[in-house]
N, C-alpha and C positions, 0 to 999 in steps of 0.2 A: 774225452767223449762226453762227458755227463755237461764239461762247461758249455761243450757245442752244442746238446739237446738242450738246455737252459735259452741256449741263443735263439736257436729255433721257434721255442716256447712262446718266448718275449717277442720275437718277429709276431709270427701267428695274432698272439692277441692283438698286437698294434694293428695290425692288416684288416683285423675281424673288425675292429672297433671303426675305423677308417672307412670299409665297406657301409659300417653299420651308418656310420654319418651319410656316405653319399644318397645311399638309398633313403633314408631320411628329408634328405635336400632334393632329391632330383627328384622322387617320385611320389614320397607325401604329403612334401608341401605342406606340412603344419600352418595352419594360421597360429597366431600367436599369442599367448594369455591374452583374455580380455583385461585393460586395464594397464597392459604391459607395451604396446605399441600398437602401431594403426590397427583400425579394424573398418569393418562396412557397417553402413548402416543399413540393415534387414529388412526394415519396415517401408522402403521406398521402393515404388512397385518396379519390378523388372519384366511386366509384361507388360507389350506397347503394342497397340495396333494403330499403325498409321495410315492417310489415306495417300493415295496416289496423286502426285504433282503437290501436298501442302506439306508444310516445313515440319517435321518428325523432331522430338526433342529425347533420346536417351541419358537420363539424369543418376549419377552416383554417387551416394553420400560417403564420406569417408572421415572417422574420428580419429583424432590424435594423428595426424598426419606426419607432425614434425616437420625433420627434413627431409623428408619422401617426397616422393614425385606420384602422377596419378596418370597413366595411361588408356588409351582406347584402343582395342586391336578388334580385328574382323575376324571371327573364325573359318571362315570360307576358304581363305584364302592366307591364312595367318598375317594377314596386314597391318603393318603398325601404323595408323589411322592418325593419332596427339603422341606427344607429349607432353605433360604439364598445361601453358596455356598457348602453346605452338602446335601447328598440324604439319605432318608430315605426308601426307597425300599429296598427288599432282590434280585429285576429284577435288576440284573448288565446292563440288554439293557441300562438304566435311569440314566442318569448323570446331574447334574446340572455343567450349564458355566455360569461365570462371570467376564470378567478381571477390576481390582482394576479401579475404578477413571471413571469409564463407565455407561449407564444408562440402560443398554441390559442386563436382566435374559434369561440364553436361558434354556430351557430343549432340552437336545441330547438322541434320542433314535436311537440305533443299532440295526441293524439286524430285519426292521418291520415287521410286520405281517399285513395281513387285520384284526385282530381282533383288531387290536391297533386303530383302526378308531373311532372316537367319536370325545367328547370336553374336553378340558384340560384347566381349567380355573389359570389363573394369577393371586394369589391374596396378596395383600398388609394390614400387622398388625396393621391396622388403627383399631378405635373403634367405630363402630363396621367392620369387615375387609371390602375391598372393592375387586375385581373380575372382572378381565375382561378375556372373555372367547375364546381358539383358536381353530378352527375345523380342525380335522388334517383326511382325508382320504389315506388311505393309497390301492393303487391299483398295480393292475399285471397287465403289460402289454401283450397285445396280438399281436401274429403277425398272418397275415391268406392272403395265397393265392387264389384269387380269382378262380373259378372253378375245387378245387379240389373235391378229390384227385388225379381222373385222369382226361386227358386232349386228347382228340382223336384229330390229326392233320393232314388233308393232306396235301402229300406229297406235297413237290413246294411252301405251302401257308405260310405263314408269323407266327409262333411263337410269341404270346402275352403274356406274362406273368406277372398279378400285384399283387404284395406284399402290404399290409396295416399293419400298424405299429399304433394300437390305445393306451389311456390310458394310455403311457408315461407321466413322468413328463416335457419333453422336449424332442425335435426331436432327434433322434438316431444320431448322429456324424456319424457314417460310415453304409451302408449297403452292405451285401458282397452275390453276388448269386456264389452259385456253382455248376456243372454238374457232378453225379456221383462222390462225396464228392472233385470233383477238382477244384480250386477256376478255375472261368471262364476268359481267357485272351481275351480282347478286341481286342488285336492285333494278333491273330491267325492267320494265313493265311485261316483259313474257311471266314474270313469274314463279313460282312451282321449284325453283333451283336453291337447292342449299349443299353446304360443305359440312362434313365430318371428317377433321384429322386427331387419329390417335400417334402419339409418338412414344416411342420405345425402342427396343432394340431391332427390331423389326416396323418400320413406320407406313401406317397405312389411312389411305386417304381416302375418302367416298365421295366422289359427286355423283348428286340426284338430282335426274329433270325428271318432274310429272307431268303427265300427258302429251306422251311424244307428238311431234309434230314433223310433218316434213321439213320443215326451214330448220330441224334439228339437227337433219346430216349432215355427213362432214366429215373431219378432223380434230378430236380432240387429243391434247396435249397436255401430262402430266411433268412439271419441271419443279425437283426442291430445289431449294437454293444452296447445297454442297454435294450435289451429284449431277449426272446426266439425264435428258429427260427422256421421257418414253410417249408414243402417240401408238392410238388406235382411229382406227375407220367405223363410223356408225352410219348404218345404212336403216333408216324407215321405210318399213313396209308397209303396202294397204292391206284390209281384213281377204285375208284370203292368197294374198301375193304369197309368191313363193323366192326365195334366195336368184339371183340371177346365175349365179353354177348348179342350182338343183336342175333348169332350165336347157342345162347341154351336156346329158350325162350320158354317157358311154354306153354301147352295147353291151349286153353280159350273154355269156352261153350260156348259162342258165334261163334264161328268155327266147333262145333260137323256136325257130317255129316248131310244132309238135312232129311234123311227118319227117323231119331230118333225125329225130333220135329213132322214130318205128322205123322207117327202113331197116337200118341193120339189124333189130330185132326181128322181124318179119321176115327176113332172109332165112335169117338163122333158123328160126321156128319152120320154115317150108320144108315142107316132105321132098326126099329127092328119090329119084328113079333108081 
């Protein structure tokens, strides 16, 4: 009896130790000494905002690679995206880059969508793998002119016109206004018209015409050169004119003639028999 609880004993421990591994392996995923096998490189941003329809680049650095392999999977969907410098997708957008003797896996995707926005984890054929994950948003820029779509202005007073330029992945390089699809010249002999573009994260553009004119109206047209453009309607007024919708405005009950609300008052108040 004592050699069979011995056996037991011996079982026990090995089974504990066994456990102890798997749960080790399958669920802590240790990464592993630094200096001792692959590791990521930390300092390579894994936050990506890309724009809509331009080519997105998710880049992974990875040291001491050996003879490891460097993976891209999709967590959406747990899709295995690469392997090494082969893609395994049937989405042509997904390519895997890597130039020889380099420590950079990139995954390239064309032509984004916002559906492509999530997290795309980096992962290396270690044992058990290890994962480092990159958040890749993918947005549509907006463009939007302030106080449209129309813009009522009188005559003589000063044309203000601001364009915002948001959700870019960087400030638009050029913005182009034009009047009545004609790009706008600065040096017209009308005169009076200058631009202010501030670019930031937020980019915002002012065109000013002094002393409005009729041959002002129109169509003006706000387009950067890496988004879509936005137009407003500006309509010159003479001193005194009024909007043409102030022009055809609705009846209100509050305006009904005065003897339609005293009647039923007057009723009411009447002495009866």
């Amino acid at each position: 009896m004592a050699y069979l609880a011995q056996l037991m004993l011996i079982f026990f421990i090995q089974k504990e130790g066994l456990c102890s591994r798997r749960f080790r392996t399958e669920f802590l995923q240790e990464q592993p000494t630094p200096g001792t096998g692959p590791s990521f490189d930390t300092t390579v941003a894994n936050n990506i905002t890309g724009l809509v329809g331009k080519t997105a680049h998710l880049n992974c650095r990875v040291k001491n690679l050996g003879n490891k392999t460097v993976s891209w999977v999709r967590h959406r969907d747990i899709h295995l995206l690469t392997v090494g410098r082969y893609t395994y997708t049937s989405d042509q957008r997904f390519e895997a880059i890597h130039l020889p003797h380099t420590e950079d896996w990139s995954l390239r995707i064309r032509y984004p969508q916002r559906k492509d926005s999530g997290i795309y984890e980096c992962q290396i054929s270690t044992t058990p793998p290890i994962g480092h994950p990159v958040y890749l948003t993918v947005v549509e820029p907006v463009t939007e002119i302030l106080g449209g779509p129309d813009l009522h202005i009188q005559r003589g007073s000063t044309i203000n016109l601001t364009c915002l330029v948001r959700f870019a992945p960087e400030p638009p390089p050029q913005v182009i206004w034009s009047h009545n699809q004609q790009v706008i010249n600065f040096d017209s002999p009308r005169g009076g018209v200058s631009l202010v573009t501030e670019k930031g994260h937020v980019t915002t553009s002012r065109l000013l015409l002094q002393k409005a004119v009729p041959t002002d109206s129109g169509e003006y047209t706000c387009e950067p050169s890496n988004a879509n453009k936005a137009s407003i309607r500006v309509h010159i007024l003479n001193e005194g004119e009024l909007p043409a919708a102030m022009h055809h405005g609705s009846s209100s009950p509050l305006l009904a003639p005065l003897h339609i609300w005293l009647t039923p008052l007057l009723m009411f108040l009447a002495p009866t028999g």
